[in-house]
C-alpha positions in Angstrom: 26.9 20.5 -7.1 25.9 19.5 -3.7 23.7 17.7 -2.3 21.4 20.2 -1.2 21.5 21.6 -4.4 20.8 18.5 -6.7 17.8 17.8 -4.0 16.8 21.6 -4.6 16.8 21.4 -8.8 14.8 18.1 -8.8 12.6 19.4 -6.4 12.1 22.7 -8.7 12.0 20.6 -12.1 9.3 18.4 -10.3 7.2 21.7 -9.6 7.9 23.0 -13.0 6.5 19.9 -14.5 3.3 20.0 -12.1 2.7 23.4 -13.3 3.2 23.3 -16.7 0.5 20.5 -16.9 -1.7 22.6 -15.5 -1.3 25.3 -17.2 -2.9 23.2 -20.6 -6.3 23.0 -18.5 -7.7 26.5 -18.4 -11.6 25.1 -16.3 -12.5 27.5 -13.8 -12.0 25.3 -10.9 -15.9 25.6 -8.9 -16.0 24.5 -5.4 -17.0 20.8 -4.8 -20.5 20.7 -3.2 -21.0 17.5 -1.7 -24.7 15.8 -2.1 -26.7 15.7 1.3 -26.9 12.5 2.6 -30.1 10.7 4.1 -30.3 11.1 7.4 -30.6 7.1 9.1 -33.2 7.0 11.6 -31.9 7.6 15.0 -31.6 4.3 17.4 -33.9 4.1 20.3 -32.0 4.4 23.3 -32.8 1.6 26.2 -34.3 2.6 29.3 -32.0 4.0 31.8 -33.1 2.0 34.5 -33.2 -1.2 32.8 -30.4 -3.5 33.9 -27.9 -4.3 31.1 -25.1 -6.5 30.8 -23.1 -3.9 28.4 -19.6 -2.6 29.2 -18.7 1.0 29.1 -16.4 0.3 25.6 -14.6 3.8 26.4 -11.1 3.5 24.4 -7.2 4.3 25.9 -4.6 5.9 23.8 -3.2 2.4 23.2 -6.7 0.8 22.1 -8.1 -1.2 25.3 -11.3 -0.5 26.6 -13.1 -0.2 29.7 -14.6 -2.8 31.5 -16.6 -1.2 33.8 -20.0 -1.3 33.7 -21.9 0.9 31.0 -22.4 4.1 32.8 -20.3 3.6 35.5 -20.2 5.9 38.6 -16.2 5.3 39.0 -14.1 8.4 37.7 -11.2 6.3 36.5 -11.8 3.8 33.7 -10.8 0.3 34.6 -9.2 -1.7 30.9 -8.4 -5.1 30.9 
């Protein structure tokens, strides 16, 4: 027997067993309905002409963020 083939049976007597455990459980399966959750109340957003000290916070690929200037006019984000 190859190897292939051994992988192939135990993959087979694997399912076999999954199915047959199953097959003792005759419930209708219903569909899960999840429970609504409470909506929090929104946050106030700040002025937008107030002056704050907050850094734009937008995230790379590679996990650094920007550290520009909340809302900054620059296209390009600047990460340090």
């Amino acid at each position: 027997m190859s190897k292939e083939a051994a992988l192939r049976a135990m993959r087979e007597a694997r399912y076999n067993e999954r199915n047959a455990g199953s097959a003792k459980v005759s419930t209708p399966a219903k569909p899960g309905v999840r429970p609504a959750k409470p909506r929090a109340a929104t946050p106030v957003a700040p002025a937008a002409d107030a002056f704050t000290d907050e850094l734009c916070g937008h995230r790379s690929m590679n996990g650094r963020t920007c550290t520009r200037e909340h809302g900054h006019a620059a296209k390009s984000h600047r990460y340090g």
